[in-house]
ChimeraX commands (.cxc) that place a marker at each C-alpha (Angstrom):
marker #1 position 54.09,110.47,46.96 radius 0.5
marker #1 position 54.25,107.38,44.36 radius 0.5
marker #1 position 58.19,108.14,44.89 radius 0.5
marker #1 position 57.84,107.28,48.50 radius 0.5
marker #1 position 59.13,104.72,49.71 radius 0.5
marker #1 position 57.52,102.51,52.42 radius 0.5
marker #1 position 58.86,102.35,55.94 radius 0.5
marker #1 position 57.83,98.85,56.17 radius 0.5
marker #1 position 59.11,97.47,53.20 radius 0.5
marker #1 position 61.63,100.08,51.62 radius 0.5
marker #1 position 60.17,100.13,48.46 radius 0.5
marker #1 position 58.12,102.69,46.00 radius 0.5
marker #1 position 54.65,102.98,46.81 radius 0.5
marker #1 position 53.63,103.32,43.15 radius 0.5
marker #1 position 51.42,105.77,41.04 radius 0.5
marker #1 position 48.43,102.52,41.09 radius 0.5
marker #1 position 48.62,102.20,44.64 radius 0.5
marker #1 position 48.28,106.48,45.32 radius 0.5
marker #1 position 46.21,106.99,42.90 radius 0.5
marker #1 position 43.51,104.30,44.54 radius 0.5
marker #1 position 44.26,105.80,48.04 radius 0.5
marker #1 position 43.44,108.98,46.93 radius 0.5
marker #1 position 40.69,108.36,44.65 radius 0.5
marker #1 position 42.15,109.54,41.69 radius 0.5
marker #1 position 42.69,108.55,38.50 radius 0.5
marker #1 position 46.12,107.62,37.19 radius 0.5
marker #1 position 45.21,109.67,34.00 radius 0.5
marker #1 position 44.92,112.69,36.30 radius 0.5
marker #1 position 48.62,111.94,37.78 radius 0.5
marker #1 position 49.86,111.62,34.19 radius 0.5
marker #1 position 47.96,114.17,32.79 radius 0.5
marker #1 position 49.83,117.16,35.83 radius 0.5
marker #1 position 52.64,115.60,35.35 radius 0.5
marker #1 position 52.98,115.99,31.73 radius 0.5
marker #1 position 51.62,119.81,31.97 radius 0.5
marker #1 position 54.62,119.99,34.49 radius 0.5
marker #1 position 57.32,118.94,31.89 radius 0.5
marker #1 position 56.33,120.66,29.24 radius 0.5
marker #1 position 57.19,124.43,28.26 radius 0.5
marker #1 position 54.90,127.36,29.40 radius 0.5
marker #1 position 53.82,129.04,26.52 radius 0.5
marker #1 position 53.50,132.70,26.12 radius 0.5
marker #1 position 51.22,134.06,24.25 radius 0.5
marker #1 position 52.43,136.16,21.26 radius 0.5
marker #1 position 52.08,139.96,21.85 radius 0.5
marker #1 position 49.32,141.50,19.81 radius 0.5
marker #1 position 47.50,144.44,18.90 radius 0.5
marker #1 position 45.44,145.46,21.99 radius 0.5
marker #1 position 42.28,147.81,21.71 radius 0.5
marker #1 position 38.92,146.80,19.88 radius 0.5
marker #1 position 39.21,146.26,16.55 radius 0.5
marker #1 position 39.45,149.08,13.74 radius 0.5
marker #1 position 37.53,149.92,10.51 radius 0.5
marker #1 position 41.25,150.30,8.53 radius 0.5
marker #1 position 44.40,148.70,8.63 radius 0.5
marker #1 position 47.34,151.00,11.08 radius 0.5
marker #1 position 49.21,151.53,8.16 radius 0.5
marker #1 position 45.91,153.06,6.64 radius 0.5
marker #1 position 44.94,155.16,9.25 radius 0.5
marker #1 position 48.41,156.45,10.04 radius 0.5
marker #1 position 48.58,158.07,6.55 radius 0.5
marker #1 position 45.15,159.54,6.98 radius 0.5
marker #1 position 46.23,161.18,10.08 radius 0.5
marker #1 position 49.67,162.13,8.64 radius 0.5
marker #1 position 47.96,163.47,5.51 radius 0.5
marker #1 position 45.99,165.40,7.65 radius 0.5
marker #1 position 48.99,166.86,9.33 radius 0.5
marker #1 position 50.51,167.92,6.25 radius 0.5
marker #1 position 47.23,169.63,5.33 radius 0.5
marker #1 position 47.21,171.22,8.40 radius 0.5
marker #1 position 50.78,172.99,7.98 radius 0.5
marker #1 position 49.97,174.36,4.60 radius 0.5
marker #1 position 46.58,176.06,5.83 radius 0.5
marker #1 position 48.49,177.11,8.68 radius 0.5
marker #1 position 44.86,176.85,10.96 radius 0.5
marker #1 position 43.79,174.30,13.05 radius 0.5
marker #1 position 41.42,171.73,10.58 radius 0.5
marker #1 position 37.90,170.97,12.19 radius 0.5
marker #1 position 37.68,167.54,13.64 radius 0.5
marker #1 position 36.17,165.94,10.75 radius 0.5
marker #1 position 37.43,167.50,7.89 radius 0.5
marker #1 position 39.32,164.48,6.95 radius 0.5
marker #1 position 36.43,161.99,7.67 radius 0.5
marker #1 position 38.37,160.68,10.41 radius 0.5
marker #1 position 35.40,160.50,12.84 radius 0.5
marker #1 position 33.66,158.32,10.61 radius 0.5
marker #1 position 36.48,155.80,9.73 radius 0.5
marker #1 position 37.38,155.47,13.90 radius 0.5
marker #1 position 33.83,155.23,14.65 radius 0.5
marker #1 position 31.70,152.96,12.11 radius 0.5
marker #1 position 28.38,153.12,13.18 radius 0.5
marker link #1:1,2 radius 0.2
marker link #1:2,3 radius 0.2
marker link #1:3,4 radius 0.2
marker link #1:4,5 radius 0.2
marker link #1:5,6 radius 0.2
marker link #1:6,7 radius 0.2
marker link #1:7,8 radius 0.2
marker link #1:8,9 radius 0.2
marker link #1:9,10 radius 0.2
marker link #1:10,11 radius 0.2
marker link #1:11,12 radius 0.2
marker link #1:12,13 radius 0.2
marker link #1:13,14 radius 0.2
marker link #1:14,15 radius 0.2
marker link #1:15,16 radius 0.2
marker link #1:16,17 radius 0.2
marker link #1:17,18 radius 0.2
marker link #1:18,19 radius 0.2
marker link #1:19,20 radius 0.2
marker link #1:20,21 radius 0.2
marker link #1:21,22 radius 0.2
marker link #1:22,23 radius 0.2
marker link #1:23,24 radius 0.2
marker link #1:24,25 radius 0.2
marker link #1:25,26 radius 0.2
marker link #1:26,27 radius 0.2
marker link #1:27,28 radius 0.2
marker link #1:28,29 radius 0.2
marker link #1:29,30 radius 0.2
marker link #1:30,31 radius 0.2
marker link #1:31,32 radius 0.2
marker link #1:32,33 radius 0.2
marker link #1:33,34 radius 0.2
marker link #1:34,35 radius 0.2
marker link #1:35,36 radius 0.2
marker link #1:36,37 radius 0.2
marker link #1:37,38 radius 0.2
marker link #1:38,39 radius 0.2
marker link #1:39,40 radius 0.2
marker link #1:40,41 radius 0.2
marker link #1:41,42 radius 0.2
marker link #1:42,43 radius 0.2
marker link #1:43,44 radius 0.2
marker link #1:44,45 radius 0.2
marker link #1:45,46 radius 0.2
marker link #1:46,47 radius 0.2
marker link #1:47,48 radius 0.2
marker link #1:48,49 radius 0.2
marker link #1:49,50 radius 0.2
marker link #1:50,51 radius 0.2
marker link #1:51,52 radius 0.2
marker link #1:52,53 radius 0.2
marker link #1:53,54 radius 0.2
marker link #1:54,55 radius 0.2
marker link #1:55,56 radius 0.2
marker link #1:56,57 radius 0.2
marker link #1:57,58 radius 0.2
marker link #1:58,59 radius 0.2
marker link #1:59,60 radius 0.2
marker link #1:60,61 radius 0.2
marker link #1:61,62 radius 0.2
marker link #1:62,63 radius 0.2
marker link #1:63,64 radius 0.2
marker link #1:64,65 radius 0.2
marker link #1:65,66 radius 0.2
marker link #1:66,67 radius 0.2
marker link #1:67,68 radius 0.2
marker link #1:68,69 radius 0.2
marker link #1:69,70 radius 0.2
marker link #1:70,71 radius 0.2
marker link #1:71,72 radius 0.2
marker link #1:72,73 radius 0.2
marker link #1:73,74 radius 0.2
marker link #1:74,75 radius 0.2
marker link #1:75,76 radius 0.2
marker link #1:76,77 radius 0.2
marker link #1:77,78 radius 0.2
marker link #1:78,79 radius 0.2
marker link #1:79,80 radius 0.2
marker link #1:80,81 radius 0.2
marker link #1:81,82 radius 0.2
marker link #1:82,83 radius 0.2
marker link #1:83,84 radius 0.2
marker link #1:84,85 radius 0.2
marker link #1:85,86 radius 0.2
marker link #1:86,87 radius 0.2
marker link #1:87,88 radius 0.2
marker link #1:88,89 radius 0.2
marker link #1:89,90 radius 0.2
marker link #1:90,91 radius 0.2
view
């Protein structure tokens, strides 16, 4: 709108002139129009889930430990014979 240009006079209303129409502050105008040029950030894919007791790296050799266990015993391993209920749920 302080592009405008008035019918009466053919020139720019102005961002003071608005801004006091509209009781607004010019900081406000300045402030959206700032947020408007500038880049939309994106935030940075991350791990999603609640947080766990050991690193992925960690846990994924427990569990492929486990599996290689498993194979040689050739029966199924109870659930916590690897203490894998414990590290996934710290209580």
């Amino acid at each position: 709108m302080s592009g405008t240009a008035s019918c009466a006079t053919s020139r720019p209303y102005g961002v003071k002139l608005v801004c006091r129409t509209w009781e607004q502050p010019r900081s406000s105008y300045y402030a959206h129009r700032r947020a408007a040029e500038l880049p939309v950030r994106v935030a940075a894919p991350g791990k999603r889930g609640p947080k766990t007791a050991l690193p992925d790296d960690q846990l994924l050799e427990l569990i492929r430990a486990g599996r290689r266990t498993e194979k040689n015993w050739q029966a199924a391993p109870s659930s916590d014979q690897f203490g894998l209920i414990d590290i996934m749920n710290p209580d």
